[in-house]
Backbone as ProteinMPNN parsed JSONL, in Angstrom:
{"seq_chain_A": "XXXXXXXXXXXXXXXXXXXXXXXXXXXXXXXXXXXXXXXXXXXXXXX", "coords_chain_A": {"N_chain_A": [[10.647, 32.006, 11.575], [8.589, 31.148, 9.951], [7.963, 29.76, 7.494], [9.279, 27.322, 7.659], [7.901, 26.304, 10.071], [5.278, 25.837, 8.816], [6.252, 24.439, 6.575], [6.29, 21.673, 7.669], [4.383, 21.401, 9.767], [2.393, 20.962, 7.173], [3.844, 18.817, 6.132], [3.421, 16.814, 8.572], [0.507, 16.698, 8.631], [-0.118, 15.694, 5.936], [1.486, 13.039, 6.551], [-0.13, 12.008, 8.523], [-2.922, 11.771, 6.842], [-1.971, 9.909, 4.953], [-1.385, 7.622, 6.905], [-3.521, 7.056, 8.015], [-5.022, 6.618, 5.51], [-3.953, 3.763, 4.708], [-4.279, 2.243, 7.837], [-6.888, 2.192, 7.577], [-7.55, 0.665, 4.862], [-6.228, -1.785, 6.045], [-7.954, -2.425, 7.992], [-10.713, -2.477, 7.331], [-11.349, -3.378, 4.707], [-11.889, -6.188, 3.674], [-10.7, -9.146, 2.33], [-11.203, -10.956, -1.029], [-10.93, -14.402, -1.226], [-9.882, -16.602, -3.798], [-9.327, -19.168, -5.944], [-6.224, -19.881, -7.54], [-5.047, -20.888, -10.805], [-1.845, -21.192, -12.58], [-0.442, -21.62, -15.539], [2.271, -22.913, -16.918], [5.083, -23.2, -18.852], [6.706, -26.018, -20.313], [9.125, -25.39, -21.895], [12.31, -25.272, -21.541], [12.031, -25.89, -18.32], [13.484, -27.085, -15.341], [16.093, -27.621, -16.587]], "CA_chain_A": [[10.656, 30.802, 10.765], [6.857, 30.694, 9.497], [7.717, 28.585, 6.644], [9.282, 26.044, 8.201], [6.931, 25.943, 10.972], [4.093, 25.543, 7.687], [6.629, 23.243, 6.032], [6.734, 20.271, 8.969], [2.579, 21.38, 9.662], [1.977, 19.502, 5.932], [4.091, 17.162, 6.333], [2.68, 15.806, 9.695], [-1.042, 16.405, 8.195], [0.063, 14.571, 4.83], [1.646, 11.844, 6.961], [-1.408, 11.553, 9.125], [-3.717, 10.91, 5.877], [-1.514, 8.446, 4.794], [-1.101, 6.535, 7.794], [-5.201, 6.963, 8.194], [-5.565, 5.576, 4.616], [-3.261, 2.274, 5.085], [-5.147, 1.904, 8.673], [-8.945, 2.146, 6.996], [-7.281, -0.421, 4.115], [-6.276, -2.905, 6.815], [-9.237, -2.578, 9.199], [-12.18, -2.056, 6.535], [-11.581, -3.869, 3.306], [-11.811, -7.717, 3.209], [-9.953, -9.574, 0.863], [-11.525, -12.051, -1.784], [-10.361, -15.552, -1.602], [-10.251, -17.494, -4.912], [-8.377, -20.073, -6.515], [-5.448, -19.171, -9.124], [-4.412, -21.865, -11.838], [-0.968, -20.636, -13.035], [-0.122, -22.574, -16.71], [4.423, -23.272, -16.576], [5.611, -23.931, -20.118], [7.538, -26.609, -20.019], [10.472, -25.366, -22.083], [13.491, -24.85, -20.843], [11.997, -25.822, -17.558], [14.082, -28.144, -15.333], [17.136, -27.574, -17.521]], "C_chain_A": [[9.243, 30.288, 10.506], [7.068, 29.711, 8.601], [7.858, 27.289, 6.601], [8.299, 25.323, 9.299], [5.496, 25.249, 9.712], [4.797, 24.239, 6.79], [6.432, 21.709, 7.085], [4.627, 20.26, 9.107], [2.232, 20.177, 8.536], [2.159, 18.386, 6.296], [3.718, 16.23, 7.26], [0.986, 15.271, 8.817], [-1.109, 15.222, 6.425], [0.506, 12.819, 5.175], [0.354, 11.253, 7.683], [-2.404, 10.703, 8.417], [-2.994, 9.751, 5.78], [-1.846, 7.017, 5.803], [-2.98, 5.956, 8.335], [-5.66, 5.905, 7.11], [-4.924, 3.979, 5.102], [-4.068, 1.657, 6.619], [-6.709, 1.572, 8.121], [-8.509, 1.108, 5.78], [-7.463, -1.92, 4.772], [-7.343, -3.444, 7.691], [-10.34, -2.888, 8.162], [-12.377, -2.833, 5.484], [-11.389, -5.344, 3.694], [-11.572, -8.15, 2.008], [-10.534, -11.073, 0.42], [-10.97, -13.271, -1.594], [-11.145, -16.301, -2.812], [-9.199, -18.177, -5.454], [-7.8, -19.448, -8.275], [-4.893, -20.251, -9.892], [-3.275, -21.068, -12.302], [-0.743, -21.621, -14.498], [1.946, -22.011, -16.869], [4.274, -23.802, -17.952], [6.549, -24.802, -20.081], [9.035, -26.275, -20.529], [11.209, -24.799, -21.593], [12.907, -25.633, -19.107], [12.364, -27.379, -16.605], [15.556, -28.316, -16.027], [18.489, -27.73, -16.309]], "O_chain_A": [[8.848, 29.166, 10.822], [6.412, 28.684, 8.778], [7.229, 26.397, 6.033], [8.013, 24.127, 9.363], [4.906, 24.2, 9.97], [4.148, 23.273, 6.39], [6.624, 20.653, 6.483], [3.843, 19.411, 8.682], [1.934, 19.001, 8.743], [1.477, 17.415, 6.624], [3.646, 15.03, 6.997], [0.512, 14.17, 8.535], [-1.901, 14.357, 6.052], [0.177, 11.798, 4.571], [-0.097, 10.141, 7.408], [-2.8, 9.588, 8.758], [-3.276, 8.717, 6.387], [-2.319, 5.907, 5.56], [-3.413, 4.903, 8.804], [-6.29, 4.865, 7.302], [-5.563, 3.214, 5.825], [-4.484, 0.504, 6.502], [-7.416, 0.621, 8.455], [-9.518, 0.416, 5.64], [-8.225, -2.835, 4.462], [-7.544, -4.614, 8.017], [-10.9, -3.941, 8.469], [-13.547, -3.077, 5.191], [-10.262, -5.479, 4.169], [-12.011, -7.763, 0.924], [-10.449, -12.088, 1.111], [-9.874, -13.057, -2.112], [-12.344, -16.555, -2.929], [-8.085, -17.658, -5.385], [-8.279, -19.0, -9.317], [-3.861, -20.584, -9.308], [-3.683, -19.928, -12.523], [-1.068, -22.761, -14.165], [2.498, -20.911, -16.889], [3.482, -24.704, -18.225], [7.584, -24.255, -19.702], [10.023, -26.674, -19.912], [10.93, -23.705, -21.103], [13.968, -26.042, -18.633], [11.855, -28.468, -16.869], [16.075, -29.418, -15.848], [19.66, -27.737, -16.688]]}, "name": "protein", "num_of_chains": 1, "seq": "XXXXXXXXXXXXXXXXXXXXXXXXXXXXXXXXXXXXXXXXXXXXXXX"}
């Protein structure tokens, strides 16, 4: 069963990146704070 043994291999090493990227996202990147104005049309709103 080589292929399956090579199929499950990827998939660990593909899960690994993943779970590496989303870790180096959360740890590494700082997130901007800035103020958001939203503009609400009034129609319909409240109805």
């Amino acid at each position: 069963m080589p292929t399956l043994t090579r199929l499950i291999l990827v998939l660990i090493i593909l899960g690994g990146l993943g779970y590496g990227a989303v870790y180096a996202l959360a740890n590494w990147v700082e997130p901007n704070e800035r103020e958001i104005t939203v503009r609400i049309k009034k129609d319909g709103f409240g109805r």
